[in-house]
N, C-alpha and C positions, 0 to 999 in steps of 0.2 A: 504494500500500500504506500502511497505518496503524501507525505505530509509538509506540509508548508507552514514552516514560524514566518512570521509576518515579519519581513524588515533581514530576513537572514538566508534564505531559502528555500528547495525543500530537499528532503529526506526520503529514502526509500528504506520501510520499518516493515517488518517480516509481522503477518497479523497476529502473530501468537504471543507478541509482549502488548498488545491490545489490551489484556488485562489488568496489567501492570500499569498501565499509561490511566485506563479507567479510574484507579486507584487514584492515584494522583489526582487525577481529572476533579474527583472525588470531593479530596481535601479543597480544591481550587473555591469549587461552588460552593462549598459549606463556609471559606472566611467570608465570600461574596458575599453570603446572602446574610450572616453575621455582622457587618461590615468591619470586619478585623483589618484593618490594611496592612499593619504587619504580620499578619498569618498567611494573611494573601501572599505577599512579596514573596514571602517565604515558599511556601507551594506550590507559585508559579514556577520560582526559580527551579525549585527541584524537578518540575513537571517538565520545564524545555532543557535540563540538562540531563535528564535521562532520557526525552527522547531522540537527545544530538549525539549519547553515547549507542542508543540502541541500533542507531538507523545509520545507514551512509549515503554521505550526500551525493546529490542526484546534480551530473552534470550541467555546467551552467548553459551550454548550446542544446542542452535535450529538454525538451518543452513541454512536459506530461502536465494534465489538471491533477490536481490535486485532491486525495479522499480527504482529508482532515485539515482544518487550517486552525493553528493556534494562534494566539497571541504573541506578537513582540512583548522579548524581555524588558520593556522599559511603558507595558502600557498600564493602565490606573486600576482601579479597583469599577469606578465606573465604567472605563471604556467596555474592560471584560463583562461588565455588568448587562450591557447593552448585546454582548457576545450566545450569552451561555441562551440554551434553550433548553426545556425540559427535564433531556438529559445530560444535560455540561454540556462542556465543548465537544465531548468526543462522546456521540451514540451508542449505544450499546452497553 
């Protein structure tokens, strides 16, 4: 699956750390909807660097859409806030 951080690229992540990413995904929604900003930050950050270690990047001349698109590391508590949908960022 192809996944795209916003502001960085994207990623080709094998679907079976899906779960993993969920997790995360998880904790993301719960500071959100908390308005923790600092738990946020926090489990954003952890949320796009395990999916930068999980996955490899996807060449910058190859042009694939994208299954999943996160958030840049540098966006608000709002912005994600305007992001998430039922099920977080990441479906499933």
């Amino acid at each position: 699956m192809i996944v795209r951080i916003l502001g960085e690229g994207q990623l080709d992540l094998a679907e079976e750390h899906l779960d993993e990413l969920n997790i995360l995904d998880e904790q993301v929604s719960d500071a959100v909807a908390a308005g923790d900003e600092a738990g946020f930050a926090r489990a954003l950050s952890r949320m796009l660097a395990r999916a930068r270690a999980l996955g490899e990047p996807v060449q910058a001349d190859r042009l694939s859409a994208s299954d999943l698109i996160l958030p840049s590391p540098d966006s608000s508590l709002a912005e994600v806030a305007l992001l998430l949908g039922d099920e977080g960022l990441i479906p499933g």
